[in-house]
N, C-alpha and C positions, 0 to 999 in steps of 0.2 A: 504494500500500500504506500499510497504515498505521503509522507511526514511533512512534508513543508515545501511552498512552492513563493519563491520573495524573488522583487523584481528590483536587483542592483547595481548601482554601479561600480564600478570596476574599485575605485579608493576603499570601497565599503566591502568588498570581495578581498580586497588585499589589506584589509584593516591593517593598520599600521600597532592599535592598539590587541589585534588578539594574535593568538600564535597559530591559524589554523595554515595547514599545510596539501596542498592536494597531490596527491600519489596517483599516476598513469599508470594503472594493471598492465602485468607482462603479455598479455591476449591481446592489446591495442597492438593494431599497425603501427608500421615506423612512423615517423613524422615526412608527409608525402606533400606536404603547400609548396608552392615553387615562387616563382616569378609573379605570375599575374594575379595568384590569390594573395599575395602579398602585398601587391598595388591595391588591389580592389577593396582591401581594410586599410588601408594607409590613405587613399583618395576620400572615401568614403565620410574617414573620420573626420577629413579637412575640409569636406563639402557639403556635408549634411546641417541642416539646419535642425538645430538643438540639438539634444545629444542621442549620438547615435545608436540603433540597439544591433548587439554586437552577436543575437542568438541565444539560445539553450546552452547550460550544461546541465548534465545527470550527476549526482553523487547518490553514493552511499557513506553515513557514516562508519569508518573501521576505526575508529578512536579505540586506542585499549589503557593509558595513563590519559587522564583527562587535566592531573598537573602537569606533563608534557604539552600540551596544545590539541589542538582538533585536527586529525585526520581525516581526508576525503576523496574515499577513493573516486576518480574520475572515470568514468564510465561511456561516460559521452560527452563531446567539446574537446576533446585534447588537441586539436589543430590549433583552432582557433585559439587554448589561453597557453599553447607553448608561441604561438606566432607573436602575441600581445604580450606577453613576459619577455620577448626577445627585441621587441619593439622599446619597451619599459629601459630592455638594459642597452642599446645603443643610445637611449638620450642621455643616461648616466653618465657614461664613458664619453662622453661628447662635454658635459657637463665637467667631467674632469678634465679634461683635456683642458679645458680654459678656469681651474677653478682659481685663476690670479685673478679675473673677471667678475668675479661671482660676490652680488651682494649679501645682506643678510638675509635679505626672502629666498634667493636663490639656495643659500647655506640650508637652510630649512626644509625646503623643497628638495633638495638632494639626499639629506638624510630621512627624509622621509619616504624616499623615492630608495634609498636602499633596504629600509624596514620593508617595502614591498616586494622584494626580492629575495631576499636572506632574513632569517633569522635566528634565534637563541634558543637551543634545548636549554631543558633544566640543569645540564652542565655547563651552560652557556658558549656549549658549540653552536658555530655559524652552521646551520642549512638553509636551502635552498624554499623556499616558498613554496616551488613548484617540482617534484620529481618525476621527472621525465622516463618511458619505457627505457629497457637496455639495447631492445631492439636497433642493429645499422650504428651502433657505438650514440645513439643520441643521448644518452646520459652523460657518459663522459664528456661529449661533444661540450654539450650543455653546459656542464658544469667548466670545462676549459673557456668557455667564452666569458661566463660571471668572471671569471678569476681573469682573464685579460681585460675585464672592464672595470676593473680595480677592488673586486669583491676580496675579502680576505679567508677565500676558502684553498684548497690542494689538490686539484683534481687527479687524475691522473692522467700519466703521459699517454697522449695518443698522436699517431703519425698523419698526413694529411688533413688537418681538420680544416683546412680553409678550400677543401672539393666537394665539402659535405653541406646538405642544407642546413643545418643548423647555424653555422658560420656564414654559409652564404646570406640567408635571412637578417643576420645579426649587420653585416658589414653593407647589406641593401639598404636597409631603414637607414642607416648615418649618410648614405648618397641622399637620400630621400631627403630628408631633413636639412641638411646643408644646403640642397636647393629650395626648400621654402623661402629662406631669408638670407642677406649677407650678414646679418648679423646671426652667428650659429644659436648662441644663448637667447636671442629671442624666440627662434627656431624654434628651440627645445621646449620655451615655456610653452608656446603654440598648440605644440603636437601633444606636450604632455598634460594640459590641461584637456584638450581635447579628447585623450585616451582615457584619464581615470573621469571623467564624468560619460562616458561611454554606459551602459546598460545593458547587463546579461539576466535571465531570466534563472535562477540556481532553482533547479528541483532537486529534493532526498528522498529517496526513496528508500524500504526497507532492506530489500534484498535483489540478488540481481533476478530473479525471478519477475518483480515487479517493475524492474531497467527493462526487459525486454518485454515488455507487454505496455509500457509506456513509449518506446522506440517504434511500436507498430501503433499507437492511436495518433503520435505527433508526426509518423511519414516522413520524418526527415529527409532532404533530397539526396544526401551523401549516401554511404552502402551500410546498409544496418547494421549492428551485430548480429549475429545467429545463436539459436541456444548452442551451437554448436561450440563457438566462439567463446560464451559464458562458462557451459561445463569444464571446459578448457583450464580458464581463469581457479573456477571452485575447486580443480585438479591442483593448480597450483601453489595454489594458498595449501591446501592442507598439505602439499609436500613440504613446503618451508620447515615445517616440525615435525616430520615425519621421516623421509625418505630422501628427500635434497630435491630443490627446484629441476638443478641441472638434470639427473640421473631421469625426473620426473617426467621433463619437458622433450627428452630423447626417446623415451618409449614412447611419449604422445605421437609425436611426428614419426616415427616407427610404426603407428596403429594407423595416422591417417595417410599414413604414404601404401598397405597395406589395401585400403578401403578406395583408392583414389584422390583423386584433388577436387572431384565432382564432389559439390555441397550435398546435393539428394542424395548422392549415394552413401556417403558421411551418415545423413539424417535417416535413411533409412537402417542403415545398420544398428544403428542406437537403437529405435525403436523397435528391428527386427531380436535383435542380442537380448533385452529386456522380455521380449513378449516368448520367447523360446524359453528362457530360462530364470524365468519368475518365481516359481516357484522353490528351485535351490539358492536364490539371492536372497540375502538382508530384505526383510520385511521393508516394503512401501507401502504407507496407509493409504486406503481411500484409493488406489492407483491401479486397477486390474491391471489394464491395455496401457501399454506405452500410446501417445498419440503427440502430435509434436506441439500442443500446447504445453504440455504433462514431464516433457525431457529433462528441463532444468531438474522439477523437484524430484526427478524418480535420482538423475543421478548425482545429483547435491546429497541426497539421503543416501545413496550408496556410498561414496565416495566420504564422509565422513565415517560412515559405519568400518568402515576396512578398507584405505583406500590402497595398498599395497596387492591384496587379494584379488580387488576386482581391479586392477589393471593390467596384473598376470593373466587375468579370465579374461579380459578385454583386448588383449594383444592374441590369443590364441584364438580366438572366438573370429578375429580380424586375418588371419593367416588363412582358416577354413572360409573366411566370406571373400578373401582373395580368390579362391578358387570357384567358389559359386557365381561369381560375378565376372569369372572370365580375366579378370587385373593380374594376369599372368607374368612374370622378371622374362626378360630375355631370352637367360639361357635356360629357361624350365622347358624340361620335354613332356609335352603332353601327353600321356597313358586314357588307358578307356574311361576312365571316370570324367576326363577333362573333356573329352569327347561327347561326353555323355550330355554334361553340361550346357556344353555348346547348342547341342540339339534342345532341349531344354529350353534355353534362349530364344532358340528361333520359333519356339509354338508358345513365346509370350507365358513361359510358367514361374513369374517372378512370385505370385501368392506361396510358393513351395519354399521359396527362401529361407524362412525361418523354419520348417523343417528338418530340411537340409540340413541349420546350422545346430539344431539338436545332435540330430543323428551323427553328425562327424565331431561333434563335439563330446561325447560321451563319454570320453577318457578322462572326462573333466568332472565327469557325475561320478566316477568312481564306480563305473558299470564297463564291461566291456566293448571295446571300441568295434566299429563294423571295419573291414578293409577295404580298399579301396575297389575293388571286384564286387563286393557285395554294393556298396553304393554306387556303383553304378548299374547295377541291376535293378535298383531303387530309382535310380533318376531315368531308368528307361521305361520303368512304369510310370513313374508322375508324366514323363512326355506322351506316353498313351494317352494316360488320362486329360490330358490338356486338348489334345487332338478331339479324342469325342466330344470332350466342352466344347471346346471352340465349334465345332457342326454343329450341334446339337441345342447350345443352350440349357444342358442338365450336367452336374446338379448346378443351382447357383451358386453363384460365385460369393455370396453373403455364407454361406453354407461353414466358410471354414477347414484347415484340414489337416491341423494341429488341434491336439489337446494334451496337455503334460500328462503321463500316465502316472506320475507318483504326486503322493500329496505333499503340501509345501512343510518343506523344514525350514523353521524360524529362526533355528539355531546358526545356521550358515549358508555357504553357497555350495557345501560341496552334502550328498547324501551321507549319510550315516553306513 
């Protein structure tokens, strides 16, 4: 649901008097603005009469020391308020560059303008206001540009950073700005007056469950997240304490390079993998059918219940739906079952899928597994059986042609 929905401006978002911090989840894309979306909020700002509104962001809060400052994970808007923090710190560094120049509103205005950027844990370590994904080095990026705008942070070393946008955007906005005025310092006050009276609309919402159900009534024009995208993120979080991001985020892309790089097919698999083997998973209340409103909370609920377990089941689960789906490596030589499949395919027997993923999955229920001879003696009957549907119209296709033979153990994912 959603918690609070306030319409602010940007000074008010970057309160100088509170500590709140926003965190870009590792599931965000890299940061992708170029050239012309960077003019387009920079013109805009300077030609809009009153103050300009700068769009939506989504948070959730993950606050966990509430005497440390506010946490917010950024959900949605990460373009736009890494573009506008980069914008923020070219006036600064512009601002220092001449602070022999600089009176006392200027002096104030600058240290104000770096409270909007950095600030003080309760150790009174300097961070960043804004933490940017790791994704294409934009964090280190990021933080290498604060620290050459005279922030007093340490980033780490990274090589090329002036081919990367992050740099590019930072060192765009001081062309930009230098040509407003020949006077730079008026420039500055121009632009940065004009940005923090700017106005974003901040929603918080409770969970990301409710991010993505708000992402599809607001339409956004950019590319949504997917629950796909989300479960992703809930995977990663509970690795941090668990299993390690890294080891976490290598078996992910292991399972969807497995499935394809096709979304449906992704989304089906999810929905397929849950509705096959429901019954030996960690209890989902309320959740018979996987359905793809339903993805987030079946695998949020799984994926904290045991999330090492089911991403062992979900990588194996992912290797047999390679095969079902035809997503065959290179050098794999196809035997009668792959064959089998194929034909399969061509009489449109995708409702069999999760079948299938039972049945070759069974070494995993702790029941004897079929071989590969025997399923395909399986897959040449469902392609019969497809064949007289397909003429016939019998039986229907609501009909169904899974049912779990054993009843649900609560206890875990594997039978007794």
């Amino acid at each position: 649901m959603i918690k609070s929905v306030t319409n602010t401006q940007v000074y008010a978002l970057l309160s100088t008097e509170s500590q709140v911090r926003y965190e870009i989840p590792t599931y965000q894309r890299e940061y992708s603005w170029s050239k012309a979306q960077w003019d387009a909020l920079f013109d805009d700002l300077l030609e809009s009469e009153g103050q300009h509104f700068l769009g939506t962001i989504i948070c959730i809060n993950t606050t966990v020391d509430v005497l440390d400052g506010t946490t917010l994970e950024l959900v949605d808007g990460q373009q736009r308020m890494t573009t506008l923090s980069l914008l923020l710190a070219a006036i600064y560094d512009l601002m220092r560059q001449h602070q022999n120049d600089l009176d006392d509103d200027d002096i104030a205005q600058r240290i104000n303008l770096r409270k909007r950027l950095v600030s003080k844990d309760t150790g009174k370590t300097l961070r960043t206001r804004l933490l940017p994904q790791v994704q294409a080095g934009n964090r280190d990026d990021y933080l290498n540009v604060l620290a050459q705008a005279g922030m007093d942070i340490h980033p780490p070393k990274v090589s090329y950073l002036g081919v990367r946008r992050v740099k590019k955007c930072f060192a765009h906005f001081q062309e930009r700005i230098r040509a407003v005025d020949s006077d730079v310092l008026a420039a500055c006050r121009r632009v940065l007056t004009r940005a923090e009276q700017a106005v974003m609309v901040k929603i918080e919402v409770d969970s990301h469950a409710d991010a993505f159900v708000l992402f599809e009534s607001l339409n956004n024009r950019g590319t949504p997240l997917t629950p796909i995208d989300l479960i992703k993120n809930s995977l990663l979080k509970a690795a941090a304490t668990n299993m390690g991001v890294d080891a976490a985020f290598s078996k992910w892309n292991e399972l969807l390079a497995d499935i394809s790089d096709d979304y449906s097919a992704q989304e089906r698999f999810f929905r397929h993998y849950y509705n096959a083997f429901k019954d030996v998973l960690p209890p989902v209340p309320k959740t018979p059918v996987a359905t793809r409103s339903s993805l987030i909370h079946i695998y949020e609920t799984l994926i904290e219940a045991d999330l090492p377990r089911i991403l062992e089941a979900l990588l194996q689960a992912g290797r047999d739906y390679q095969r079902i789906i035809g997503n065959l490596e290179d050098d794999h030589a196809p035997n009668e079952l792959d064959d089998a499949l194929t034909e399969l395919a061509r009489v449109q027997g995708a409702p069999s899928h999760i079948l299938l993923l039972r049945l070759m999955g069974r070494t995993a229920l702790s029941t004897p597994g079929l071989t590969d001879n025997e399923l395909a003696g399986v897959t040449r009957a469902l392609t019969s059986f497809f064949v007289r549907r397909n003429l016939t119209g019998f039986p229907q296709t609501y009909g169904g042609l899974f049912t779990a033979a054993q009843a649900p153990n609560k206890d875990g994912m594997n039978h007794n």
